[in-house]
N, CA and C atoms as a LAMMPS dump frame, in Angstrom:
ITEM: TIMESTEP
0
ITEM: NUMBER OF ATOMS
348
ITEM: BOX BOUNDS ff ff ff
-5.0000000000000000e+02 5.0000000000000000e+02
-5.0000000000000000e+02 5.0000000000000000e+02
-5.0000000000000000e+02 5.0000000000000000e+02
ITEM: ATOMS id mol type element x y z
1 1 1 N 29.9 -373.424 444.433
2 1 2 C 29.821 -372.647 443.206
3 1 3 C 30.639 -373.344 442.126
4 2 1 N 30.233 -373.891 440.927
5 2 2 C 30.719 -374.311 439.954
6 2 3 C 31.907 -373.11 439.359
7 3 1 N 32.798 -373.362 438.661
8 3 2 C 33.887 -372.936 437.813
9 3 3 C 34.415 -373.426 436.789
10 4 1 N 34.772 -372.599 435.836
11 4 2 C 35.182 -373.293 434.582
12 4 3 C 36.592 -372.577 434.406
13 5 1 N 37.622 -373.185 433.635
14 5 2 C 38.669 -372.7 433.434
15 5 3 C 38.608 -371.943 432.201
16 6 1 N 39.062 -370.648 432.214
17 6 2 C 39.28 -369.842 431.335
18 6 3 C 39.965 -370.591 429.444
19 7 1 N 40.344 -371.339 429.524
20 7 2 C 41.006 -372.182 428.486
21 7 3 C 39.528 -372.521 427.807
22 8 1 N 38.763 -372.852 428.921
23 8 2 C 37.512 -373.471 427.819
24 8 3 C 36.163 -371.876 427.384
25 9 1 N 36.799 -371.263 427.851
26 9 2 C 35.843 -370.068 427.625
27 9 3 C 36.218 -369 426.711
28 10 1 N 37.42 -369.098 426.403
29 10 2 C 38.127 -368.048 425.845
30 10 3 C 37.902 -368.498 424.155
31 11 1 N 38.159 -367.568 423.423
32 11 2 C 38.284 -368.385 421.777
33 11 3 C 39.944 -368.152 422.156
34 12 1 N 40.457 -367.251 422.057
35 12 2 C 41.945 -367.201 422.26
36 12 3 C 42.107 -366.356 423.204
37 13 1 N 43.523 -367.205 423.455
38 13 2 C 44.346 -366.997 424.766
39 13 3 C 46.194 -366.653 423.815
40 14 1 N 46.68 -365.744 424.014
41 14 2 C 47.727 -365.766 423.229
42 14 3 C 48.949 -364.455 423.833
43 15 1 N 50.323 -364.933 423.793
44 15 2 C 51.22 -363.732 424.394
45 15 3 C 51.56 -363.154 422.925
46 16 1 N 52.639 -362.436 423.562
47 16 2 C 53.744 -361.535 422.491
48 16 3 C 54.63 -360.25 422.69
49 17 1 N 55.43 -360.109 422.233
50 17 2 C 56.262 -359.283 422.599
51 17 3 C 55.376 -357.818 422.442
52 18 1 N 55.392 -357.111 423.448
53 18 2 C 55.297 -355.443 423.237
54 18 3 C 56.281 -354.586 423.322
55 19 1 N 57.42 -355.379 422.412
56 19 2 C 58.64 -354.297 422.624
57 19 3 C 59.916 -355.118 423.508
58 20 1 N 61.22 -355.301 423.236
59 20 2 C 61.766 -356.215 423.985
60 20 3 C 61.506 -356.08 425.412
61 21 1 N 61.179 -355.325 426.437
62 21 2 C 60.756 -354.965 427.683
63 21 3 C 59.417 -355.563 428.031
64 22 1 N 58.485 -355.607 427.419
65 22 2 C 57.068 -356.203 427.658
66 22 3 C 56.626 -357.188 426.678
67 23 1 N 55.89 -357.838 427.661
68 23 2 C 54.845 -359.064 427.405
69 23 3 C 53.346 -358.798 427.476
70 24 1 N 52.893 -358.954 426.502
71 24 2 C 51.359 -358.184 426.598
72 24 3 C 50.909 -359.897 426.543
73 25 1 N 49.211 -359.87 426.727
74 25 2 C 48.802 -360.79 426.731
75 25 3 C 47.019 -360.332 426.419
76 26 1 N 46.566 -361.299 425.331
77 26 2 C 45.379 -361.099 424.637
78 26 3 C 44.419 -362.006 425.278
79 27 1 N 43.538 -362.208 425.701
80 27 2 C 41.98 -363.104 425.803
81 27 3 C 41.219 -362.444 424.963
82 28 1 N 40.517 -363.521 424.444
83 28 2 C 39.58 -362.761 423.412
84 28 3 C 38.53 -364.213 423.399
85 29 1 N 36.787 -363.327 423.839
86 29 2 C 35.767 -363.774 424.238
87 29 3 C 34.918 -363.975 423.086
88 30 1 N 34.088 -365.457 422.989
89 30 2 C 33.216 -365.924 421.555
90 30 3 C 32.479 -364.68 421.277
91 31 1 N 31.652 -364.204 422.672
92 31 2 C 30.361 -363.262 422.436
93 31 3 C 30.377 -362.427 423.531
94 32 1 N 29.385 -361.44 423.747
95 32 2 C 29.786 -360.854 424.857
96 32 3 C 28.995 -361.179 426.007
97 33 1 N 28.342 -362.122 426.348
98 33 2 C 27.763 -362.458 427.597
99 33 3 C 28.9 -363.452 428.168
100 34 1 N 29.564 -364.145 427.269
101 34 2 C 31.122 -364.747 428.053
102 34 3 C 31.883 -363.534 428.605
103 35 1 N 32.143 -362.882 427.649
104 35 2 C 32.704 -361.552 428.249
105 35 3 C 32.535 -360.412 429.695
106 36 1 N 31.441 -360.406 429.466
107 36 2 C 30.488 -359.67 430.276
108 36 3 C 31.049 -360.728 431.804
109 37 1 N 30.486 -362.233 431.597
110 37 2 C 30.176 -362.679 432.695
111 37 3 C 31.768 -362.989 433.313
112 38 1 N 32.745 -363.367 432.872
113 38 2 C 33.734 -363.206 432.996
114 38 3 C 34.441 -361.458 433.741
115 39 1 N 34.305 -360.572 433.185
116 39 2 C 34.444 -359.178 433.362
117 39 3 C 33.684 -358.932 435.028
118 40 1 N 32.89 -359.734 434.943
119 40 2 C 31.801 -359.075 436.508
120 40 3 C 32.091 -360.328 437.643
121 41 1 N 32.778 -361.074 436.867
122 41 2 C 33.343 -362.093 437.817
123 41 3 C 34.314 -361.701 438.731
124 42 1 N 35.404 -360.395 438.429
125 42 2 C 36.367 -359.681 439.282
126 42 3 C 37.295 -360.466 439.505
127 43 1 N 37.557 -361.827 438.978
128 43 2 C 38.912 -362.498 439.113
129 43 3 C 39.661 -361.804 438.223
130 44 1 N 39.812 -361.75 437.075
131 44 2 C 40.67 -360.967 436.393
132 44 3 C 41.598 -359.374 436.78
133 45 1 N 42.279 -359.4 437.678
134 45 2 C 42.788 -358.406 438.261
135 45 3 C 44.875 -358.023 438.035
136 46 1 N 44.382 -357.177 438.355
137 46 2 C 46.487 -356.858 438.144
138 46 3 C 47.131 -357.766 439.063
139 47 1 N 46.157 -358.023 440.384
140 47 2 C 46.704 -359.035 441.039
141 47 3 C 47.173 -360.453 440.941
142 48 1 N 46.045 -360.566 440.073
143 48 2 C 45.996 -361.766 439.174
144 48 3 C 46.998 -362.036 438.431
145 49 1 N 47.071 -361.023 437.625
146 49 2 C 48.553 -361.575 436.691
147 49 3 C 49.442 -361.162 437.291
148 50 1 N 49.723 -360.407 438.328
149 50 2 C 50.915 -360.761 439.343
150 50 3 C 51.325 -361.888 440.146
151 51 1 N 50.451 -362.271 440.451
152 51 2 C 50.494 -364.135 440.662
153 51 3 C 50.744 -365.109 439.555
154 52 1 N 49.971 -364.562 438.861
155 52 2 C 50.399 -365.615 437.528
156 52 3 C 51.637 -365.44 437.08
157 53 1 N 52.451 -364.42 437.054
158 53 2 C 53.797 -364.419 437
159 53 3 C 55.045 -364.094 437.8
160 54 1 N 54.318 -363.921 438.972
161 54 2 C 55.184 -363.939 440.371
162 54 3 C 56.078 -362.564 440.118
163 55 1 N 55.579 -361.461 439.479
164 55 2 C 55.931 -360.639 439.769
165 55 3 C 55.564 -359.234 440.427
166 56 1 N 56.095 -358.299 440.811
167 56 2 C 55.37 -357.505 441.975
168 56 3 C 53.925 -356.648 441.053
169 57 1 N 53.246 -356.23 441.771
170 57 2 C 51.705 -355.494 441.086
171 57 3 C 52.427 -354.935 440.322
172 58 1 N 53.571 -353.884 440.201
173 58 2 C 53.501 -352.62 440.244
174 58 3 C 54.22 -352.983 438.43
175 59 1 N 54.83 -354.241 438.082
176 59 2 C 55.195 -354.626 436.696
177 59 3 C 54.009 -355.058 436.311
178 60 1 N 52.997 -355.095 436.49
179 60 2 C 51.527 -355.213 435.501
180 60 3 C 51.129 -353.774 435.381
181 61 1 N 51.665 -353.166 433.943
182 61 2 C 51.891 -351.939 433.188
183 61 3 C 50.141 -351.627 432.811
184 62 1 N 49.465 -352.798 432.662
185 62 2 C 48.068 -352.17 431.618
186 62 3 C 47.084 -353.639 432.032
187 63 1 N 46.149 -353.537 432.5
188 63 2 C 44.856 -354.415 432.903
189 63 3 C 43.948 -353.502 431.98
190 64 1 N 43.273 -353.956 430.598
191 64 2 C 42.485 -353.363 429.826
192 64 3 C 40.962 -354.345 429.533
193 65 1 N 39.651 -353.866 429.967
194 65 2 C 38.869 -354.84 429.362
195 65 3 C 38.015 -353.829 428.225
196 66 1 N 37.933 -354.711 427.104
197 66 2 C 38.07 -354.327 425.716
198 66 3 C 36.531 -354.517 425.357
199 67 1 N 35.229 -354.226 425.411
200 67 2 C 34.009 -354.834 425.272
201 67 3 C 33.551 -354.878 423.471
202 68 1 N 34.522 -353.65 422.795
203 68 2 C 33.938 -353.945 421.292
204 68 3 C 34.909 -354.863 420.926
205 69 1 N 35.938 -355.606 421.538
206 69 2 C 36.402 -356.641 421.05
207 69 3 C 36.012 -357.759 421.708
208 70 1 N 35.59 -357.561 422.579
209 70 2 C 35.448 -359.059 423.655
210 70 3 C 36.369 -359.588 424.447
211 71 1 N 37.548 -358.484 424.639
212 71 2 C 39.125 -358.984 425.078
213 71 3 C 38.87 -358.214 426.379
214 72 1 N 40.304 -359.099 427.331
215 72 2 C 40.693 -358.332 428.294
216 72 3 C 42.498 -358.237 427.584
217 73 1 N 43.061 -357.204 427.428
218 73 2 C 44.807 -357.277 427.368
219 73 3 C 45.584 -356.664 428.589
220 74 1 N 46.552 -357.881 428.811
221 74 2 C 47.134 -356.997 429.867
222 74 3 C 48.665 -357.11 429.387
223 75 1 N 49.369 -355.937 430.395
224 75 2 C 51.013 -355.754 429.133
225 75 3 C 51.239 -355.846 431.454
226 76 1 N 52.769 -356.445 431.006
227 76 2 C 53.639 -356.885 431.997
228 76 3 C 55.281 -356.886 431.857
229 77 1 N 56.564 -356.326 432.383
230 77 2 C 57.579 -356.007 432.602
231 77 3 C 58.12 -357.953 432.065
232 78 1 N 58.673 -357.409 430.869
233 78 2 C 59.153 -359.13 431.071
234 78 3 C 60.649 -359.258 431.871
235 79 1 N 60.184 -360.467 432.336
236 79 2 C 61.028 -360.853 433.859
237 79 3 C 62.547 -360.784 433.031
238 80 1 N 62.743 -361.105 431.438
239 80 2 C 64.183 -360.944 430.849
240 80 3 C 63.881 -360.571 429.68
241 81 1 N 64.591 -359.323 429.18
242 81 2 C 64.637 -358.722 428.057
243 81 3 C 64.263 -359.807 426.751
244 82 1 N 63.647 -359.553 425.775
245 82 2 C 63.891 -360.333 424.588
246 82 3 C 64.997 -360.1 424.171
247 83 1 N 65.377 -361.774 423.714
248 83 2 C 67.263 -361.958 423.106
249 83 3 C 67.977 -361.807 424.08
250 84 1 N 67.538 -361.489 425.291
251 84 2 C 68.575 -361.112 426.229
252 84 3 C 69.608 -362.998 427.026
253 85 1 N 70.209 -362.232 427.842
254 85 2 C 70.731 -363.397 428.476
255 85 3 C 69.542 -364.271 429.248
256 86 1 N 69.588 -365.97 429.06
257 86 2 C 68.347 -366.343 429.995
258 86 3 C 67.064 -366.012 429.013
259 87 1 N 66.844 -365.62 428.208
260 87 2 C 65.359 -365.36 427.196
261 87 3 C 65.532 -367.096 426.86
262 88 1 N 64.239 -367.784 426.966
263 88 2 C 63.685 -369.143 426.886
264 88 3 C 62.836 -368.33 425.655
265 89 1 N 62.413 -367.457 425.453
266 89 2 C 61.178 -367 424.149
267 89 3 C 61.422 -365.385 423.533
268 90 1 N 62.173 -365.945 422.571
269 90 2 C 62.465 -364.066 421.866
270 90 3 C 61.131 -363.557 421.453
271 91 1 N 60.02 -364.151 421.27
272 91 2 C 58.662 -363.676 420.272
273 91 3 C 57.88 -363.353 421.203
274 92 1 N 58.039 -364.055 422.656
275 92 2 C 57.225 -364.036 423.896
276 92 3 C 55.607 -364.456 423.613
277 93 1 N 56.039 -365.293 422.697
278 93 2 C 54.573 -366.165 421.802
279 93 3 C 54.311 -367.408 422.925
280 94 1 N 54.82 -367.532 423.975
281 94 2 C 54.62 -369.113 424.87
282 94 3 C 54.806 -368.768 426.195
283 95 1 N 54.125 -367.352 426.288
284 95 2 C 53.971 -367.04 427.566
285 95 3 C 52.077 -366.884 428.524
286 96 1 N 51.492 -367.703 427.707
287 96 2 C 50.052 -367.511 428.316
288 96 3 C 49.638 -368.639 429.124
289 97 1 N 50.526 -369.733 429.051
290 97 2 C 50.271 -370.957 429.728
291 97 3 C 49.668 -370.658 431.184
292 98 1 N 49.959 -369.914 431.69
293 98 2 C 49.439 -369.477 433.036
294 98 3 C 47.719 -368.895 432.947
295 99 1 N 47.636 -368.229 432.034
296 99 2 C 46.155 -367.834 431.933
297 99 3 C 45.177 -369.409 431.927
298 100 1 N 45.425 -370.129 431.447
299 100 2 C 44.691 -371.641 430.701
300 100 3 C 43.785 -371.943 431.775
301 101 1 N 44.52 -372.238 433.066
302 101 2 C 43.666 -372.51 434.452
303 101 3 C 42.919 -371.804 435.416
304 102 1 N 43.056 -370.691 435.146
305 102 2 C 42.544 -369.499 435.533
306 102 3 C 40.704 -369.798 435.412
307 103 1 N 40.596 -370.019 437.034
308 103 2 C 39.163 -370.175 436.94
309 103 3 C 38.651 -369.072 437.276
310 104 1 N 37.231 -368.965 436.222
311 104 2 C 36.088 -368.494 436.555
312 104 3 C 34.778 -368.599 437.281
313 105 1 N 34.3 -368.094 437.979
314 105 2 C 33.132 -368.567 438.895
315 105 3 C 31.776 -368.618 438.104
316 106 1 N 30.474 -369.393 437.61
317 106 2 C 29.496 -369.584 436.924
318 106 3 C 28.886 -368.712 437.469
319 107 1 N 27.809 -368.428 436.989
320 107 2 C 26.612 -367.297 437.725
321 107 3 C 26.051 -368.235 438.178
322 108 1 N 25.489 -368.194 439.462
323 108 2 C 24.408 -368.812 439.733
324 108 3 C 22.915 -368.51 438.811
325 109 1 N 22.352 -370.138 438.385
326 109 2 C 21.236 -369.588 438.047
327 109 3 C 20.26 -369.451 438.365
328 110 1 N 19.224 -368.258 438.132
329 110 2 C 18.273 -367.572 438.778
330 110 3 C 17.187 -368.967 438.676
331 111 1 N 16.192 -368.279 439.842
332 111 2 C 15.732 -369.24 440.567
333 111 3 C 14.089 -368.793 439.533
334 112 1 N 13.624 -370.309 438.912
335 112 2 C 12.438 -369.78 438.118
336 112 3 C 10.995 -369.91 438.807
337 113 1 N 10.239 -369.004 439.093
338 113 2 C 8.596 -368.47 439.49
339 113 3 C 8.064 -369.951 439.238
340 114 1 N 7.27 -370.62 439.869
341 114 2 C 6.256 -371.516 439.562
342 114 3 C 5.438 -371.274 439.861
343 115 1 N 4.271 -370.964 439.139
344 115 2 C 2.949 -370.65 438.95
345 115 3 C 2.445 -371.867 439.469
346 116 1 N 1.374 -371.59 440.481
347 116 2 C 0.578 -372.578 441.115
348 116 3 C -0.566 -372.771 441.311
């Protein structure tokens, strides 16, 4: 089964602070058959971004898929307060690097009738 990495499918991929406590995180899809096919792909899970940030399920606060925007957002417990001691990112603007590789599985394509 072919796969493509989410980096090349996405128009944007982008973090940010939701408050010094959370890190939300935006994907946002060209059209909605990226969307769609992405969405029914079922990789995108709380599990998912619990791996992607090695933290337990239960700090992935919000897994949202958004269809009149074309987004999925998900909000996550940041691992250190903004400004806090140890904060590498007060804006939490350089936290999506993990989404980039995040593969998706292609649809297989349907098999076409030949008339004979």
């Amino acid at each position: 089964m072919e796969r493509v990495r989410l980096a090349d499918l996405a128009e944007v991929i982008r973090s940010k602070n939701a408050g010094p406590f959370e890190l939300t995180f935006d994907i946002i899809f060209p059209d909605k058959e990226i969307f769609e096919m992405v969405r029914s792909s079922g990789v995108i899970t709380r599990g998912l971004v619990a791996r992607l940030y090695n933290l337990p399920v239960e700090h992935v606060l919000h897994l949202v898929f958004v269809p009149a925007a074309r987004a999925v957002k998900a909000t996550i417990v940041r691992p250190v307060p903004s400004g806090g001691v140890g904060d590498t990112d007060v804006y939490g603007a350089q936290q999506h690097a993990p989404w980039l590789e995040v593969e998706i599985p292609l649809p297989e394509p349907e098999d076409e009738e030949v008339e004979g």
